[in-house]
C-alpha positions as CSV (number, residue, x, y, z in Angstrom):
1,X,37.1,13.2,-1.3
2,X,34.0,13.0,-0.5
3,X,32.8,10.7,3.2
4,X,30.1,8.5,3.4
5,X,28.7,7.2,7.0
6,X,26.3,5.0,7.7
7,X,23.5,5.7,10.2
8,X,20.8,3.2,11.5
9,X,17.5,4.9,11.5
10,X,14.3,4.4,13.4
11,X,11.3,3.1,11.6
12,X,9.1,5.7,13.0
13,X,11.2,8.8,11.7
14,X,9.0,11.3,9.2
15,X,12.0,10.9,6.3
16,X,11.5,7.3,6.4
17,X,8.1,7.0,6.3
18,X,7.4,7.6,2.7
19,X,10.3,4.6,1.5
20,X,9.7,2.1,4.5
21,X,6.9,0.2,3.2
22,X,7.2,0.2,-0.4
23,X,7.7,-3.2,-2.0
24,X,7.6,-4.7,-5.3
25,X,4.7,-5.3,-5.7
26,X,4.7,-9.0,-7.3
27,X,3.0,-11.8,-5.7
28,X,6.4,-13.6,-5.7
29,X,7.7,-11.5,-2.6
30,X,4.5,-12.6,-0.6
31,X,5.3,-16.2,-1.2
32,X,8.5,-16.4,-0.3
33,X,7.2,-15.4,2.9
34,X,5.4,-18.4,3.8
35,X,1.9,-17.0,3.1
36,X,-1.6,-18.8,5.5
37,X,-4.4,-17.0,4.4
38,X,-5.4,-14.0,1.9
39,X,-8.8,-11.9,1.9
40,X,-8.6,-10.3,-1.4
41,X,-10.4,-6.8,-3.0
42,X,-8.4,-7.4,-6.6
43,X,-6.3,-10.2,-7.6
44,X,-5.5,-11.5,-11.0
45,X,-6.2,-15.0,-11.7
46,X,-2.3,-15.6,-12.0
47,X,-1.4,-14.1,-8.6
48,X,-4.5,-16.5,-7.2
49,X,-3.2,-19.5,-8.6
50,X,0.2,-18.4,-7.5
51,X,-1.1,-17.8,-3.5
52,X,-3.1,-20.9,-3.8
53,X,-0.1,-23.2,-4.8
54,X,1.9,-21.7,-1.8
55,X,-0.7,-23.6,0.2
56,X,-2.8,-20.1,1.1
57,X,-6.3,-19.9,1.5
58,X,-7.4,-17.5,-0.6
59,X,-11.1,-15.8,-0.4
60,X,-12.8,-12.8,-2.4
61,X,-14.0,-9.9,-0.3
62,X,-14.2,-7.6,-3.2
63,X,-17.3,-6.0,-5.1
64,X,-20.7,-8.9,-5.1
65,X,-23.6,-7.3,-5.3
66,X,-25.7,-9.8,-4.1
67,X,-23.6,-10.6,-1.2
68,X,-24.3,-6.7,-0.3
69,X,-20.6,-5.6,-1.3
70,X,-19.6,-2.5,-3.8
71,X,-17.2,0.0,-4.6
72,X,-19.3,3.1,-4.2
73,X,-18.2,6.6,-5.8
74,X,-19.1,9.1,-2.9
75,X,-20.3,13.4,-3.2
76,X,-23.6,13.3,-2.2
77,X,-27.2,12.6,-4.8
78,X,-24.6,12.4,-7.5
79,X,-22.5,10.1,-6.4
80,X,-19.8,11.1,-8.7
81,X,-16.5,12.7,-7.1
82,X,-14.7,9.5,-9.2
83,X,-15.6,8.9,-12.6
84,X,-14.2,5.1,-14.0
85,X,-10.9,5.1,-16.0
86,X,-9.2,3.1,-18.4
87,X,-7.9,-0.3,-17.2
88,X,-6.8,-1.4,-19.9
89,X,-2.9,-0.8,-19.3
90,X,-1.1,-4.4,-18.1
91,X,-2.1,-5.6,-14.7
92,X,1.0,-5.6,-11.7
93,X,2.0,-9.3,-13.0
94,X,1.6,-7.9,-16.9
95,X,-2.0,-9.5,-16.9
96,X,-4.5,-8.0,-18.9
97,X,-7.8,-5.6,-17.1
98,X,-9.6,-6.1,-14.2
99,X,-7.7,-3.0,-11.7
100,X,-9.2,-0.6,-10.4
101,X,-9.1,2.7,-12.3
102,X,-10.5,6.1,-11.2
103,X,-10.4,9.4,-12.7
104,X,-11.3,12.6,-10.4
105,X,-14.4,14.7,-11.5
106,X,-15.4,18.0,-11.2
107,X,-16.6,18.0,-7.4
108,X,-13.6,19.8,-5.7
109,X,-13.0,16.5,-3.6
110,X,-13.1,13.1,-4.3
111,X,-13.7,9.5,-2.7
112,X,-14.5,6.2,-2.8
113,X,-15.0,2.9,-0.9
114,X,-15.2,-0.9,-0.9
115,X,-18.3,-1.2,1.3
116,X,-19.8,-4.6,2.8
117,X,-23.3,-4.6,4.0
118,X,-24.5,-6.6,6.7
119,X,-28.5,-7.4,7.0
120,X,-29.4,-10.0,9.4
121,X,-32.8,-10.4,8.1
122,X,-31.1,-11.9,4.4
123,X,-28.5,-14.9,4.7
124,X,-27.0,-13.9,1.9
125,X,-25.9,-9.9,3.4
126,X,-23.3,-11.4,6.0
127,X,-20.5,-8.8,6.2
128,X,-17.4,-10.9,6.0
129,X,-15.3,-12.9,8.3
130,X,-12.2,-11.2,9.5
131,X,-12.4,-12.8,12.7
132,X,-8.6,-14.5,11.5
133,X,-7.4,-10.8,11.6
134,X,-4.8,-9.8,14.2
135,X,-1.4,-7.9,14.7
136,X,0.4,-9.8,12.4
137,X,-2.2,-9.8,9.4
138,X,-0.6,-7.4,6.7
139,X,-2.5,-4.9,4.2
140,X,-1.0,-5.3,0.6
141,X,-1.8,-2.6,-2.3
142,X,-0.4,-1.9,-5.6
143,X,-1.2,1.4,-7.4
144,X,-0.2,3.6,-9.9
145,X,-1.7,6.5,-12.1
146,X,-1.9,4.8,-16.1
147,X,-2.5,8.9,-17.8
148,X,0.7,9.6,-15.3
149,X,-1.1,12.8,-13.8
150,X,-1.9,11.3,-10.2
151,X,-2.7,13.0,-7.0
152,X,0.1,14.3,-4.9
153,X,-1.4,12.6,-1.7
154,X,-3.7,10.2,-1.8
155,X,-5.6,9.0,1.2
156,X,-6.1,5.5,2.4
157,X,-8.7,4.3,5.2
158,X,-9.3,0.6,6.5
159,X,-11.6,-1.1,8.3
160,X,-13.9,1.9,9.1
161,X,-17.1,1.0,11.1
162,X,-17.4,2.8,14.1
163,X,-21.1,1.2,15.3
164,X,-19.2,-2.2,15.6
165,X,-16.2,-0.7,17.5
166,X,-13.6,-0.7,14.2
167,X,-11.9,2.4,14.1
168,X,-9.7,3.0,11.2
169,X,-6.2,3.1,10.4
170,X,-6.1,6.4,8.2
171,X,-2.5,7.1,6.2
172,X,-1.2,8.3,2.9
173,X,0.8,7.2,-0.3
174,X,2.6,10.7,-1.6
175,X,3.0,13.5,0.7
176,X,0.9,13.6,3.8
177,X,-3.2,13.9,3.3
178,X,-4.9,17.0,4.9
179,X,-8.2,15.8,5.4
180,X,-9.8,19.1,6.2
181,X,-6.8,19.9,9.4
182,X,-7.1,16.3,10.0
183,X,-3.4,15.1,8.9
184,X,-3.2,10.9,7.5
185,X,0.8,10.1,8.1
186,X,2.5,8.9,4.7
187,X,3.1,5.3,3.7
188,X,4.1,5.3,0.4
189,X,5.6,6.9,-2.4
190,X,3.9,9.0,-4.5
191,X,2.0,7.8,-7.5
192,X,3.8,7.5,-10.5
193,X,2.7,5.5,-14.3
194,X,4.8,2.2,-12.8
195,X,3.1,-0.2,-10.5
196,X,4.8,0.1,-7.3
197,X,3.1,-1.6,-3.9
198,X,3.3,-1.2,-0.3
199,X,3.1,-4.0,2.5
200,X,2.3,-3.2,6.0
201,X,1.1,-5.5,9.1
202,X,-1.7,-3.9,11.2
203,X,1.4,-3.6,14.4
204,X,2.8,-1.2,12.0
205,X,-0.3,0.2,11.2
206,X,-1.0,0.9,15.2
207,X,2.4,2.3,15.8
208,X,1.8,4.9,12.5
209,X,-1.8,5.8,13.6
210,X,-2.0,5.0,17.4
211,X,-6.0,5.2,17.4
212,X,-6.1,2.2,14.5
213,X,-8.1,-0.4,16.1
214,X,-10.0,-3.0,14.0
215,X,-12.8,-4.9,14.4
216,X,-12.2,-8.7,13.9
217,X,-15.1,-10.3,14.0
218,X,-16.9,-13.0,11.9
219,X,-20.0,-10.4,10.5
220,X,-17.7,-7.4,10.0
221,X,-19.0,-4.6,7.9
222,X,-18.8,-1.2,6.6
223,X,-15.3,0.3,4.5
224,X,-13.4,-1.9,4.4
225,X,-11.3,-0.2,2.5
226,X,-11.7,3.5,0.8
227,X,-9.7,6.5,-0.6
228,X,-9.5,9.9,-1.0
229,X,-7.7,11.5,-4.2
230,X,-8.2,15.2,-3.6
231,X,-10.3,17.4,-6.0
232,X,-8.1,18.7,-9.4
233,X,-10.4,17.1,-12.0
234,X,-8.5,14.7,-14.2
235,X,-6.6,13.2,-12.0
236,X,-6.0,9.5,-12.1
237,X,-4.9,6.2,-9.8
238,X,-5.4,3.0,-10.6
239,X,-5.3,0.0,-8.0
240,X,-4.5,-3.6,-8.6
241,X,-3.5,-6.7,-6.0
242,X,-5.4,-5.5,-3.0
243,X,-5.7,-7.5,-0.2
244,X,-4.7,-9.1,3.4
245,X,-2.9,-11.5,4.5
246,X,-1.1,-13.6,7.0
247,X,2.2,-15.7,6.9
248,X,2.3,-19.5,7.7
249,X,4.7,-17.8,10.9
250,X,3.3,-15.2,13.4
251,X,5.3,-12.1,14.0
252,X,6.7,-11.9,10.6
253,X,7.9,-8.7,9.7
254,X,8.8,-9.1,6.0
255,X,8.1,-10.3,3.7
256,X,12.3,-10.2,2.3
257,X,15.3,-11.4,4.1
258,X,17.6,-9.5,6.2
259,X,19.2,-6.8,4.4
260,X,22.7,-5.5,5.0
261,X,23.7,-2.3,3.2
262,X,27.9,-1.6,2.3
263,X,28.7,1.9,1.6
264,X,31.9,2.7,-0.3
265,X,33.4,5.9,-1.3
266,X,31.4,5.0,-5.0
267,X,28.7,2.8,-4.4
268,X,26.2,1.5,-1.8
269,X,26.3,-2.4,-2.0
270,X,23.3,-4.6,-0.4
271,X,23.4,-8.1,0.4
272,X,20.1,-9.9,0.8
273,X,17.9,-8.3,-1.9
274,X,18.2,-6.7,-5.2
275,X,17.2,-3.6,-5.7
276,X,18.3,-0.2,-4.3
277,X,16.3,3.2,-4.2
278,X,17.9,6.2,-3.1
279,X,15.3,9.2,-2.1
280,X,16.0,12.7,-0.7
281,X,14.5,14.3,2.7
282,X,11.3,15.0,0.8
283,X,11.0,11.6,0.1
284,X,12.0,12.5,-3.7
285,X,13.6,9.2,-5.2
286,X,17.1,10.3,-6.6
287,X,18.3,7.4,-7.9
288,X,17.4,3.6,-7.8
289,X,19.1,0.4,-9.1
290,X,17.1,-3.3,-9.9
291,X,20.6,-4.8,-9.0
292,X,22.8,-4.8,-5.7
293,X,24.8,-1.9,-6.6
294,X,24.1,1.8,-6.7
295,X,26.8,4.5,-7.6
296,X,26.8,7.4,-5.7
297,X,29.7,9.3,-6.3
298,X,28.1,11.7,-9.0
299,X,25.6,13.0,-6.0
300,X,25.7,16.2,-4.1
301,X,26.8,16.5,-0.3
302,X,24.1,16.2,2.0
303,X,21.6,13.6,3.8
304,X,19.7,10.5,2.1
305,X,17.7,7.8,2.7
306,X,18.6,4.1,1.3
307,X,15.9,1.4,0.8
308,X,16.7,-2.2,-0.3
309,X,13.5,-4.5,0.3
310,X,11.6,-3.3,3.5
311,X,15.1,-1.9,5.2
312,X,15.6,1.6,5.6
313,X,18.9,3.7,6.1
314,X,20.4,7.2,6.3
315,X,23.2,8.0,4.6
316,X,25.2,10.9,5.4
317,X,27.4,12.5,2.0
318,X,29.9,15.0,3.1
């Protein structure tokens, strides 16, 4: 018969790091939190009406031109390591258009950023005001790849200024980025053709990439928020519900309640959430469930890792 044991494990271990901050990706998990204030990239009208009847404050920092703010394809006079793609697939909360959608060109690399201008001599080229940021403001991002032929690793980098002091958090959904030697920690899953999010407060942030330290200041600008998807042309990621926020409670550290995993010679039971995703060492998902119960006795001996909401667990199969 086979033996199952249950192991706490630390949030900071490598195996973990891929499941740990995934979340449904639904503005319904962030309101159940208790949700204060939201700076948003992309946001369907239905997720803003949703924040906004939670009581949050809720305030575009996305593309606006005339306020000095675009997403800018980068690779030099051409300016064209990302080509658009087709958003026309159903939004996170099965709205219609309006993500993000990128498709990788023929460069050999390929990025992208969300930049905000600052010009004191024009009242209307401001930056933005993150002076409300702090520890406990968390970074919210849904994504997936609508052809289903996404990048391995994709790179994410926020709040990147260094002339006003921000230096950037730099970390990866999929496999760990190699950014030239220079190696972003994972955060995420890898891409896949379902939305999927992750949720992650800037203390976390710190903790993953020590040297993270943002800027919060009233006129902030530069990236505030760009990507790289590596260099095989045709690749594709699409982004959708992009933005920060803070709880109505500091310190917060999820946006789900406590979650307390069973394990039985058959299943792995949770109370506190529903859903259960089951992923290998390489952070491989094995098998997942949208309920409270996952059967495991079909699976091979060896070492896994359990994720109900944002809790994290090893599980030992011998």
């Amino acid at each position: 018969m086979k033996k199952f044991t249950l192991i706490a494990m630390s949030a900071m271990m490598a195996v973990a790091a891929n499941a740990q901050y995934n979340v449904d990706p639904s503005t319904e998990l962030v309101v159940k939190g208790g949700v204060k204030t939201v700076d948003y990239i992309t946001l369907s009208d239905g997720a803003i009406a949703d924040l906004e009847k939670a009581g949050a404050k809720v305030n575009y920092v996305g593309p606006a031109a005339e306020l000095g703010r675009n997403l800018w394809y980068w690779g030099g006079a051409t300016g064209n390591t990302f080509n658009p793609g087709d958003d026309s697939f159903p939004r996170v909360d099965m709205e219609e258009g309006g993500y993000v959608s990128v498709v990788v060109s023929n460069q050999g690399w390929s990025g992208a950023g969300f930049a905000v201008d600052y010009n004191e001599a024009d009242p209307n080229v401001q930056g933005i005001d993150l002076s409300h940021f702090n520890d406990d403001t968390r970074f919210h991002l849904a994504y997936m790849t609508p052809t289903g032929n996404g990048p391995a690793s994709i790179a994410l980098i926020l709040l990147d200024k260094s002339e006003i002091g921000s230096i950037p958090a730099k970390v990866a959904l999929g496999t760990a980025f190699d950014d030239n030697g220079a190696i972003f920690p994972t955060i995420g899953n890898a891409i896949n053709d379902d939305w999927q999010g992750i949720d992650i407060s800037f203390a976390d942030l710190k903790k993953i990439y020590p040297t993270f330290k943002p800027a919060c200041v009233d006129h902030w600008n530069g990236n505030l928020l760009s990507f790289l998807g590596g260099g095989i042309e045709g690749q594709t990621i699409a982004f959708d519900a992009i933005y920060f926020y803070s709880n109505t409670m500091a310190g917060v550290e999820s946006v789900e309640a406590d979650v307390d995993f069973v394990v039985t010679a058959n299943t792995i039971n949770v109370n506190g959430a529903n859903g259960i995703a089951l992923y290998n060492l390489g952070g491989q998902l094995v098998k997942a469930t949208d309920g409270s119960v996952l059967g495991i006795s079909s699976l091979a001996k060896g070492v896994y890792v359990a994720k109900a909401g944002n809790k994290v667990q090893k599980i030992v199969i011998r």
